[in-house]
C-alpha positions as CSV (number, residue, x, y, z in Angstrom):
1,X,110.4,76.9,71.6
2,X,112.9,79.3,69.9
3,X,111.5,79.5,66.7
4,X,114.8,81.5,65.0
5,X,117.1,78.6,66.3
6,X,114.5,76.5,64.1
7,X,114.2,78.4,61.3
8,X,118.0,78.8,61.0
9,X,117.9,74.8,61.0
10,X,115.1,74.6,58.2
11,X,117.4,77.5,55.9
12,X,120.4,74.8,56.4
13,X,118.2,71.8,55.4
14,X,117.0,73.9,52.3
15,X,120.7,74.9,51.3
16,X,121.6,71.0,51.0
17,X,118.6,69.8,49.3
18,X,118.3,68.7,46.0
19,X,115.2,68.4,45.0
20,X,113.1,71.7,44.2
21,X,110.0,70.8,46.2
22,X,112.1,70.0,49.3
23,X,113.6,73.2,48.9
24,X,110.0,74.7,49.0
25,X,108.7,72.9,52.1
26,X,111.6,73.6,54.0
27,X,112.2,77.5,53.4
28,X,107.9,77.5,54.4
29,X,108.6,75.9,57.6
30,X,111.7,78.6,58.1
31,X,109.1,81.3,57.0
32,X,106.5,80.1,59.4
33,X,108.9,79.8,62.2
34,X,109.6,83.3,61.9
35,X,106.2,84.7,61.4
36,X,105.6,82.4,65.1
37,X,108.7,84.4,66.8
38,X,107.4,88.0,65.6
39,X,103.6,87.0,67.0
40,X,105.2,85.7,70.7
41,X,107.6,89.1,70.4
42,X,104.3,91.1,69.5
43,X,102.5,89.5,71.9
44,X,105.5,90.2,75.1
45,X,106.2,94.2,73.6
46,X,103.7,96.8,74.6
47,X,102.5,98.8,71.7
48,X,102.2,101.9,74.1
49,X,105.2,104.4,74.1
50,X,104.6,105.7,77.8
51,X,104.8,102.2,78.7
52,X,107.6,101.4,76.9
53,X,109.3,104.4,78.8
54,X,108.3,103.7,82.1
55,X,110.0,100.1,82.1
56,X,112.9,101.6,80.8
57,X,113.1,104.2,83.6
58,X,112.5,101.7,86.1
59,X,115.3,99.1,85.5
């Protein structure tokens, strides 16, 4: 799933609401949808330099 595409989507649906609470709920689903892309992006980066390096120098 590409959970910034959906978040964008939930910041849109929070811009036209009217009603406080809606507002709420959606800019928490946005919120969540992001914390979910930077856990699947932690999860695919290696937190080790050298390795970081070596996959550069190999491309």
């Amino acid at each position: 799933m590409d959970y910034v595409t959906e978040a964008k989507k939930f910041i849109a649906r929070a811009v036209d609401a009217h009603s406080p609470d809606v507002v709420k709920e959606h800019l928490k689903m946005a919120e969540w949808c992001l914390g979910q892309e930077i856990e699947e992006r932690d999860d695919t980066v290696p937190s080790d330099p050298a390795t970081v390096r070596k996959a550069v120098q190999a491309s």
